[in-house]
N, C-alpha and C positions, 0 to 999 in steps of 0.2 A: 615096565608099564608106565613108570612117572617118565621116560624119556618121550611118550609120546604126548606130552600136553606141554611142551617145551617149543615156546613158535623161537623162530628163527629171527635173529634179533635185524637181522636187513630187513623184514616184514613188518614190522613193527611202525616204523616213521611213515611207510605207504599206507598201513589199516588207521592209522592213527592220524592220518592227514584225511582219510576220506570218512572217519568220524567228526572231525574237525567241519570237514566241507558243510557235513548231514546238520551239526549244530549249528552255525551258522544263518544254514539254511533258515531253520526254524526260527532261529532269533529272527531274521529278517521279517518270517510270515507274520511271527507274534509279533513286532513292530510297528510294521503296514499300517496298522490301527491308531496307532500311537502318533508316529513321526513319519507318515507317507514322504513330505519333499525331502528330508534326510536321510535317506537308506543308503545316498550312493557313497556319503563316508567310510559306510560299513565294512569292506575289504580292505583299504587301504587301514584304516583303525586297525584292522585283524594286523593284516599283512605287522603295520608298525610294533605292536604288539610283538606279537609273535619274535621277531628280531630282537628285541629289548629284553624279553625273556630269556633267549637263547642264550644272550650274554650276562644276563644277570636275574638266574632263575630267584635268585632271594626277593626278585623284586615282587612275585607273583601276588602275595596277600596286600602288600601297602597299595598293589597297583588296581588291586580287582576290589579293594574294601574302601581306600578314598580317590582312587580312583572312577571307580563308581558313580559314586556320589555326586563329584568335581561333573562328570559327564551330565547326568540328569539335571543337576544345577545348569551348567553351561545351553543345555536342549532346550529348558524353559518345561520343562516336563516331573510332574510327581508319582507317574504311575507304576504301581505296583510293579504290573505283570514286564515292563519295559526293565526295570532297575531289577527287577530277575534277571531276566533273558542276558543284561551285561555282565552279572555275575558270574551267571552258567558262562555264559561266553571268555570270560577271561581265565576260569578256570580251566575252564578247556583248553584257551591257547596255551595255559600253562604247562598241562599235563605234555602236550606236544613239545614242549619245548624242550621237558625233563627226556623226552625220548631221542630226542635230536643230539641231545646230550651223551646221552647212554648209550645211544649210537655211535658218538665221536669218542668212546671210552673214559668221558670227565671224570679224572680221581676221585673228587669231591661231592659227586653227586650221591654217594653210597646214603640210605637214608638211615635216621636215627633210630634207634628201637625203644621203645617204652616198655613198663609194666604193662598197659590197658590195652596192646594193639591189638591182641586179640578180643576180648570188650568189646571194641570197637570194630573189629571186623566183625562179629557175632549179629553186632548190633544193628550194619547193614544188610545183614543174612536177614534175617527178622523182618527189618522195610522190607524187602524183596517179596518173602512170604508174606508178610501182611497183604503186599500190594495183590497179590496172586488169590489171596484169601477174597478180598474185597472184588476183584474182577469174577471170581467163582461166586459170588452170591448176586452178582448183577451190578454192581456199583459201575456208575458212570465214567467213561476211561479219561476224561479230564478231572476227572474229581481223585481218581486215584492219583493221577500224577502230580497230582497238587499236594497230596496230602502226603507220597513217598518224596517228593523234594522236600516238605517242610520236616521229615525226619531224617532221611538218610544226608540233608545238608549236615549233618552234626560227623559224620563218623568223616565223610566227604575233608571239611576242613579241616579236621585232626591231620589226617594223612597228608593232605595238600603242606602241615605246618611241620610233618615230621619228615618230608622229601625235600623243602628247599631251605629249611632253616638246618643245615645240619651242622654248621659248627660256630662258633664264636664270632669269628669275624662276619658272617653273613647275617648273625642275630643283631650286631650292633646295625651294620648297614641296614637293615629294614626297618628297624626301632625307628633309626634318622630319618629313613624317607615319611615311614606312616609320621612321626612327628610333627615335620616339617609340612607334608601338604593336612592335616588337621589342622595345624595351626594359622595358616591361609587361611582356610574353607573359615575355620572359628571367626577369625580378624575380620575376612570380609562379611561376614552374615550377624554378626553380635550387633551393630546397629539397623540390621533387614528389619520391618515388622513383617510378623509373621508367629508362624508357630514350626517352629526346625531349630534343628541341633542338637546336640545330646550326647548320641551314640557313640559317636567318634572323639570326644571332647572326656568321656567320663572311661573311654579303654584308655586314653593316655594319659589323665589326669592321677589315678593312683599310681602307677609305675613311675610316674615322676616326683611325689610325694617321697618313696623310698630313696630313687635316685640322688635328687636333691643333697638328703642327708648324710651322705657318704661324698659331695664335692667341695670343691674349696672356689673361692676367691671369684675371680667375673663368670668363672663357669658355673657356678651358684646364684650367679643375680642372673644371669641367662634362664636357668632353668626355672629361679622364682617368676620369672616373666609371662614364660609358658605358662606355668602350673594357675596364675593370678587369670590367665585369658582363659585356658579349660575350665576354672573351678566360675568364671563369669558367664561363661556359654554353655555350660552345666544347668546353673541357675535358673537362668529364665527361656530354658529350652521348650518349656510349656507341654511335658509328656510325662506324667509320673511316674510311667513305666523309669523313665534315667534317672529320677531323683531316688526312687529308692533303689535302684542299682547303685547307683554312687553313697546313698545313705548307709547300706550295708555295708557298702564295699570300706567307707571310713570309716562305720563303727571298727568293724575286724580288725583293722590298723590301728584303732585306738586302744582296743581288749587288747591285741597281742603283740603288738609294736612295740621299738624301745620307747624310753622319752623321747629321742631325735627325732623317731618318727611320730610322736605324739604333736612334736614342737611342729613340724613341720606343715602338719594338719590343718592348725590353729592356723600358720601365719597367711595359709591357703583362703581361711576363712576372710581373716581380714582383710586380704587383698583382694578379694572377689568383693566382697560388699563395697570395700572402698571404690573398686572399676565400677561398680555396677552404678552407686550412689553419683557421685561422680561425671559418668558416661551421661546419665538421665538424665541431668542441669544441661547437656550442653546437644542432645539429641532425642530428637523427636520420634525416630527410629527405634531407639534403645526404649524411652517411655513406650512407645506403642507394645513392644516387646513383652515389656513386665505388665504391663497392663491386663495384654493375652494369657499369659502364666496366670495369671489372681484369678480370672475369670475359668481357669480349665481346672486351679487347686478346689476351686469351691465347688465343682462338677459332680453331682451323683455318678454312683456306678451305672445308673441308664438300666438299659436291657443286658447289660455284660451278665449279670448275676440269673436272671431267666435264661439265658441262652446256655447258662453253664448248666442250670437243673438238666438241663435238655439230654446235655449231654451225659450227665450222671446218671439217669431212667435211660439211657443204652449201656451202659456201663453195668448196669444192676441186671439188664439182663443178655450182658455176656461177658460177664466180670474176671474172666481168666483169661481170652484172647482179645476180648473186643468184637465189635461189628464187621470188622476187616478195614483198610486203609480205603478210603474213599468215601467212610458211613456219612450220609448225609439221611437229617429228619426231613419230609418234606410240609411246608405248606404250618408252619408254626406261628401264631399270634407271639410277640413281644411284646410285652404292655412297653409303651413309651416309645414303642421302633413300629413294627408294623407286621404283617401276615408274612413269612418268608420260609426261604428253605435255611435249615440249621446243620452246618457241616460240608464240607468234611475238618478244616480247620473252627478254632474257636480260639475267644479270644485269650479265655486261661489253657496256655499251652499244657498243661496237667490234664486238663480233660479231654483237650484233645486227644493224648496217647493214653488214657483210660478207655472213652470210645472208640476209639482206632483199634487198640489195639491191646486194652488189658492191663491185668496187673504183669502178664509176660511184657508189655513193652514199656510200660512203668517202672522194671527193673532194670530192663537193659539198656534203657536210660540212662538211669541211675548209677548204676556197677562202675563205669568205666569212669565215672566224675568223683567217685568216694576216696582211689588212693591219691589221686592229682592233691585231692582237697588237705587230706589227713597230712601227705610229706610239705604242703606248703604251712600248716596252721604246724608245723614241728619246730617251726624256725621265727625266729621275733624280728629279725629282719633281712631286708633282702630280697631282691625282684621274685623268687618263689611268691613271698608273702603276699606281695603287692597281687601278683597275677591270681593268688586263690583266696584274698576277699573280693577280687571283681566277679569271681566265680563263686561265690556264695550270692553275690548283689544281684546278679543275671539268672542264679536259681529262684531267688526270687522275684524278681522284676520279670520272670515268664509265667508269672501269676495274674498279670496284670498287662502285658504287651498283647499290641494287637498281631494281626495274622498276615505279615508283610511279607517280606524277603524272607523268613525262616531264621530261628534262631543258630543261626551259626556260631555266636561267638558260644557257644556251648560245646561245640568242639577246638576251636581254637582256643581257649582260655586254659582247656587241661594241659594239651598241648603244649604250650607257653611256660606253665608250671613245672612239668615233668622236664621237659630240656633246660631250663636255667634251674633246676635245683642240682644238677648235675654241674653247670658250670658255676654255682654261684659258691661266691671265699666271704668267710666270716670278717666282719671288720675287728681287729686286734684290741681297735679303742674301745668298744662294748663289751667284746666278748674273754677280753684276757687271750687273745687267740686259740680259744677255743669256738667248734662249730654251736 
């Protein structure tokens, strides 16, 4: 019986290239709106894509996460639903690329297994059902699919991080690349006025905090360089969602870290203040910057705190599955905002999957992020550590982040944890060479 649900692996790069076409497609129609004189990059972008990956599938997360970015930047464009569609799109090309691969028999391609895969497959099961729930009581079908990409992106990147990160040498290689263009993106936008940055600045900021303290000599004042520019574009990124991501994520390192990593912390401190203090005498860009920050730290919670009740009175009454994936209130007064519909996203991602989808999806959430967390807070130092106080900062900084792209790094952070605590060696000088 199981030999009949076995596709034929030549079948696979043709159904998977005309899913490919189908995505595509749609990025283009959602675009149209967006960037109408620009679409006709969009095949050639794929096409290039696509080739890059093939040869170098590790590249897929540095290239679809600041790469991204780097894109929407380069377009002159902030929108949402665009800086989706490049995500889906890149991970799409990615998937195809791992098939092209497994197609041409890549040794290396074989993926990692974790504790949580299951978790996490579960957990996609769940979206699917939710979404199926929420279409069966009448929900809107862009509303569902809005609300099953803002969950099932979580299970999504795990896999995506446990198919092309599968051994050592391709974790270092993508560590450099996501480094390297973060640290552009930061260099050229820390004197932009505005309000950006953050996100990208505060995943590589603690892993290099650990790193750091474990190198020696120029490759030490190399990484204090980086770390002094993340922890400055950190700072006055103007989104408190980052600050307490990054808040959490350094206490944890300061609770459970050695001294090294304690000292390291610190010297992080000082040299962001000194950049920032510094930058501001001699740029008008950078004042404009901090200016924006003071003005958005002193910001009420607004309507965020109404819109959340909103979502707790669907919650209360359907407090085991939810309203289904898509629930939206309609036609809701926010004092401070205005008469609106409320849902299917909000902007405390917690009540979202309370509304959505219950204390069932509230768990299954949950489940697959607790062992990541537990093997990384086992150890006092070491890229583990690093990657699950980010994941403690981002559990909570989706308390308070708004309803963008989809919190992904919620599955790429466990991710991240569970494979380098497999590869990660105690340092001898701390530990007595013991783990």
């Amino acid at each position: 019986m199981s030999g009949l649900l076995v596709v034929p692996r030549k079948l696979l790069v043709p159904a998977s290239a005309a899913c490919l076409a189908a995505a595509l497609g749609s990025a283009g129609v959602l675009s149209a709106e967006v960037l109408p004189g620009r679409l006709s990059i969009l095949p050639a972008a794929a096409l290039l894509c696509l080739v890059t990956l093939v040869l170098w599938p590790w590249a897929v997360l540095p290239v679809g996460i600041v790469g991204g970015v780097a894109a929407t930047k380069a377009l002159g464009t902030s929108d949402v639903t665009f800086i989706t569609v490049l995500h889906i799109g890149v991970l799409a090309i990615g998937c195809l690329a791992l098939l092209v691969r497994r197609a041409a028999s890549a040794a290396d391609d074989r993926p990692r297994r974790t504790a949580v895969d299951q978790a996490m497959a579960l957990l996609a099961v769940i979206a699917l059902a939710g979404a199926l729930f929420g279409l069966a009581r009448g929900h809107a079908l862009h509303q569902v699919l809005i609300a099953t990409y803002h969950l099932g992106v979580i299970p999504a990147y795990f896999f995506v991080t446990t198919h092309t990160l599968t051994n050592a040498r391709r974790m270092r290689a993508a560590a450099v690349l996501y480094v390297t263009g973060a640290a552009a993106l930061a260099a050229v936008e820390l004197t932009m006025p505005g309000r950006h940055g953050g996100l990208l600045s505060v995943l590589a900021l603690v892993p290099l905090l650990v790193v750091a303290g474990r190198t020696r000599g120029w490759r030490r004042v190399g990484l204090g360089a980086l770390i002094t520019l993340f922890a400055a574009d950190t700072a006055v990124a103007g989104y408190r969602a980052m600050w307490l991501a990054a808040g959490v994520g350094l206490l944890v390192l300061l609770v459970r870290g050695t001294r090294r990593v304690r000292l390291s912390v610190a010297l992080a401190a000082i040299g962001a203040t000194t950049l920032v203090v510094c930058g501001a005498a001699v740029s008008a860009g950078l004042r404009a910057r901090i200016l924006l920050s003071g003005e958005h730290l002193d910001e009420t919670a607004g309507y965020r705190t109404p819109e959340a009740t909103v979502g707790l009175r669907v919650f209360a009454d359907w407090p085991l599955t939810g309203a289904g994936l898509g629930q939206t209130t309609r036609d809701v007064y926010l004092p401070t905002f205005k008469i609106t519909d409320v849902g299917p996203t909000y902007h405390v991602f917690w009540v979202m999957i309370l509304a959505n989808l219950g204390l069932v999806g509230l768990i299954a959430v949950l489940w697959p992020l607790l062992r990541p967390l537990r093997a990384a807070l086992a150890v006092r130092e070491g890229v583990p550590l690093a990657f699950g106080a980010l994941l403690c900062g981002f559990l909570a900084a989706a308390a308070f982040a708004g309803p963008t792209d989809g919190h992904w790094e919620l599955g790429l952070l466990p991710a991240l944890t569970l494979l380098t605590t497999r590869t990660w060696t105690p340092d001898p000088l701390t530990t007595g060479g013991r783990p």
